[in-house]
N, CA and C of each residue as an Amber inpcrd file, in Angstrom:
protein
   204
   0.8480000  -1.1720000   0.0000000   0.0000000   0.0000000   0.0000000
   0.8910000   1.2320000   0.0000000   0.8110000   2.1740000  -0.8360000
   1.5350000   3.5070000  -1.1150000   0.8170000   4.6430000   0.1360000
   1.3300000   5.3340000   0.4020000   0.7720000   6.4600000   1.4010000
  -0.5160000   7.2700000   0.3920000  -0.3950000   7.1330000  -0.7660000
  -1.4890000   7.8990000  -1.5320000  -2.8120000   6.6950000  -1.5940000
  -2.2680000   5.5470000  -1.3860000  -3.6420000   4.4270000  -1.3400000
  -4.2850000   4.8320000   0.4730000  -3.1900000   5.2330000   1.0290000
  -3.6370000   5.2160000   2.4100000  -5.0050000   6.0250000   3.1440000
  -5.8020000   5.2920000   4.3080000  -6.7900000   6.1380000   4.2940000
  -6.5950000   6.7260000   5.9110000  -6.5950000   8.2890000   6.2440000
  -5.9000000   8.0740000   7.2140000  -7.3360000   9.1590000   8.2750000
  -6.8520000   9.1080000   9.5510000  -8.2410000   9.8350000  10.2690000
  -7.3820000  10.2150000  11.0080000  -7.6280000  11.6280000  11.6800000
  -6.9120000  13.0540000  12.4510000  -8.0100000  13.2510000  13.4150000
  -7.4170000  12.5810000  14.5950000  -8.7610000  12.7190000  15.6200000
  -7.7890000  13.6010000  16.8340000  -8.7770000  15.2830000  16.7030000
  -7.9900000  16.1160000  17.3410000  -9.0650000  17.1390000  17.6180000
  -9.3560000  17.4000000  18.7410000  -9.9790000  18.7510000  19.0650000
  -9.7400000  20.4290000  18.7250000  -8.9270000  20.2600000  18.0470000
  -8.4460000  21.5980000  17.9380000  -8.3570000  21.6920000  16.5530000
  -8.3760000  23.0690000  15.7380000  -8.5070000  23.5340000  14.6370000
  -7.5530000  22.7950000  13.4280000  -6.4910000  22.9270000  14.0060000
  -5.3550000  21.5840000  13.6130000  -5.8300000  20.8630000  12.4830000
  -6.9350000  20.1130000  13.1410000  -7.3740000  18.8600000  12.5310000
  -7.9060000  19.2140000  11.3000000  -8.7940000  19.8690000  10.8280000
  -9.3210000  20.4980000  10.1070000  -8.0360000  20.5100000   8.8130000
  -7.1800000  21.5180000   8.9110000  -6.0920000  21.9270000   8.3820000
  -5.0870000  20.7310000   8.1270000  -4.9170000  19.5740000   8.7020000
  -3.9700000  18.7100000   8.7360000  -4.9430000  17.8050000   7.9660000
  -6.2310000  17.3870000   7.7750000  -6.9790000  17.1130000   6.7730000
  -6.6850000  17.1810000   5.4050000  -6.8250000  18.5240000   5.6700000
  -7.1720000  19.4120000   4.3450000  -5.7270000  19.2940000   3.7590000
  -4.6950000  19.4970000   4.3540000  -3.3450000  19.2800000   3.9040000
  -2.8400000  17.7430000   3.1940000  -3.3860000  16.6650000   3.6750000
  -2.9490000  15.2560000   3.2560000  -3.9990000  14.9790000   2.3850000
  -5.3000000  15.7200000   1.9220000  -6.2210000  15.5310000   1.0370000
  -5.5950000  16.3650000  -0.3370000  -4.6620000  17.4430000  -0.0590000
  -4.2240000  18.1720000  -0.9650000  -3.3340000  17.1890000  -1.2700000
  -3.0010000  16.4480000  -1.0020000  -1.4080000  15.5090000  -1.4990000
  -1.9670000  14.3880000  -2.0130000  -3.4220000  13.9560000  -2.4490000
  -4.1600000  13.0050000  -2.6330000  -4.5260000  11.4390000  -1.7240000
  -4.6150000  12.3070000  -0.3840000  -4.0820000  10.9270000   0.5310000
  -5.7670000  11.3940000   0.9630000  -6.3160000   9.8350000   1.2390000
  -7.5520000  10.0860000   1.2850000  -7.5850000  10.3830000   3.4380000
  -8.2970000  11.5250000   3.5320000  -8.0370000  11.7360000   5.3970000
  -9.6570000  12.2820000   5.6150000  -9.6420000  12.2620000   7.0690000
 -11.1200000  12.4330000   7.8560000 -10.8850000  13.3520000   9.0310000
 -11.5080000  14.0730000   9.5510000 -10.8710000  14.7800000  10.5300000
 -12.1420000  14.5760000  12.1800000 -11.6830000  13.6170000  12.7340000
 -13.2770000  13.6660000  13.6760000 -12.9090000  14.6840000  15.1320000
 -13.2740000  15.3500000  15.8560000 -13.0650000  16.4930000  16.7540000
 -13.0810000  15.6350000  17.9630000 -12.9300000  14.4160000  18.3940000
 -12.6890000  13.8510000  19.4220000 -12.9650000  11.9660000  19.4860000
 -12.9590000  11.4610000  20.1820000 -12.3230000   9.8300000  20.1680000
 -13.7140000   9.1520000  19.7000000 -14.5680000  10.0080000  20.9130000
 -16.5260000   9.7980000  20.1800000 -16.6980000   9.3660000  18.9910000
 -16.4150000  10.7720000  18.4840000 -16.9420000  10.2520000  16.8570000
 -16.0790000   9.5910000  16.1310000 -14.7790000   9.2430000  16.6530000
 -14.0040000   8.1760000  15.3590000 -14.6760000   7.2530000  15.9550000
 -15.3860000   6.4530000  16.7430000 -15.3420000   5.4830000  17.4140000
 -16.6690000   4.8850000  16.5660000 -17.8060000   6.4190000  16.8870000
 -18.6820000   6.0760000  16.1680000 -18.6450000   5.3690000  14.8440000
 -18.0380000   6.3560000  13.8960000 -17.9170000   6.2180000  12.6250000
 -17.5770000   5.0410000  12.5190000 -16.4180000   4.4870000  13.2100000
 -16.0580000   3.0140000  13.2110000 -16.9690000   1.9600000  13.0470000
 -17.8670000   2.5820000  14.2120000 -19.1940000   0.9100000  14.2320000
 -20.4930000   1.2380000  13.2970000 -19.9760000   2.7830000  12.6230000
 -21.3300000   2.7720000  11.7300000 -20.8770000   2.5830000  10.5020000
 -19.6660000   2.4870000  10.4140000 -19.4030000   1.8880000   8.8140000
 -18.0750000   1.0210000   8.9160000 -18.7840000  -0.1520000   9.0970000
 -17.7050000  -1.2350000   9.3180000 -16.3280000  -1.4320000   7.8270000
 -16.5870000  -0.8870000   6.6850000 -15.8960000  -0.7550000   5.4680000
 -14.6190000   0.2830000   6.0520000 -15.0260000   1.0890000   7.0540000
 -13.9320000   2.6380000   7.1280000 -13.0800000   1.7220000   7.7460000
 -11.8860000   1.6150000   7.5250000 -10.7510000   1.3060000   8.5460000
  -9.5510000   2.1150000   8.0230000  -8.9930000   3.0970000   8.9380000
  -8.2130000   3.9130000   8.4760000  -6.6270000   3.2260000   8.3970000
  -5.5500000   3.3460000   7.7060000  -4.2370000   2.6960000   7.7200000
  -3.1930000   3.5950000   8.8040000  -3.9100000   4.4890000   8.9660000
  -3.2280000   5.9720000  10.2230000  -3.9210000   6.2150000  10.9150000
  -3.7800000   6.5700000  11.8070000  -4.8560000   7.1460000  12.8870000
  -3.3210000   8.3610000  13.7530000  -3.8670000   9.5060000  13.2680000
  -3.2570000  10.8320000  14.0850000  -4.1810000  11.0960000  15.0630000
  -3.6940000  11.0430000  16.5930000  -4.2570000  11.2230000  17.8500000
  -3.9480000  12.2870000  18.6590000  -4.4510000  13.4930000  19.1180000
  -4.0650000  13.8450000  20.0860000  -4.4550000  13.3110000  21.4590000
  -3.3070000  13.0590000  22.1920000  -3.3630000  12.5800000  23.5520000
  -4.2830000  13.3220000  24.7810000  -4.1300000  14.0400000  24.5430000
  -5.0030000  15.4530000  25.4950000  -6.0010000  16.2810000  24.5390000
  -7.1900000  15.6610000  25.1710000  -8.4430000  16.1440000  24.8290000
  -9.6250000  15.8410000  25.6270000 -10.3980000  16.3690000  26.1280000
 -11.6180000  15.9860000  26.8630000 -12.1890000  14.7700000  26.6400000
 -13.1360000  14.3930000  26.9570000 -13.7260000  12.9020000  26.7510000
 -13.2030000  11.8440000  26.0030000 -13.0870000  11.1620000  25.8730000
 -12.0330000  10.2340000  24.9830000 -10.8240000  10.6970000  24.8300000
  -9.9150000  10.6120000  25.1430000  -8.2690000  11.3410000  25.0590000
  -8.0510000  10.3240000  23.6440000  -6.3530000  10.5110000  23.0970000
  -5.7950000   9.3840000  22.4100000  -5.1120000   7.8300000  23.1900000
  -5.1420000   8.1160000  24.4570000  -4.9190000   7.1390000  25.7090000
  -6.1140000   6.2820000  25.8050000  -7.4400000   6.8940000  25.5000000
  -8.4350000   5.9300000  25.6400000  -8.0600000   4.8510000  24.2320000
């Protein structure tokens, strides 16, 4: 798998995420940006097909950290 086949998810509370998205989507790398551990988690069990090859975490964040 090439980093451009890669599908990757930026689970980060902060504006960051958004931008660090938008940056690896500009390079043709397919990315997701979810605002905390919740909703990757969700997304996970609502579409059993998504499995990302990256997962960018921030460690410190309210409810779900990257530690959870």
């Amino acid at each position: 798998m090439s980093i451009t086949n890669a599908r990757v998810a930026v689970v980060d509370d902060a504006p960051v995420a958004m931008a660090t998205s938008r940056l690896l989507r500009s390079h043709g790398i397919e990315a997701a940006a979810f605002a905390d551990g919740s909703v990757f988690l969700d997304r996970l069990s609502a579409t059993p097909a998504y499995r990302p090859a990256y997962v960018m975490r921030n460690l410190n964040m309210p409810g779900l950290n990257g530690f959870d």
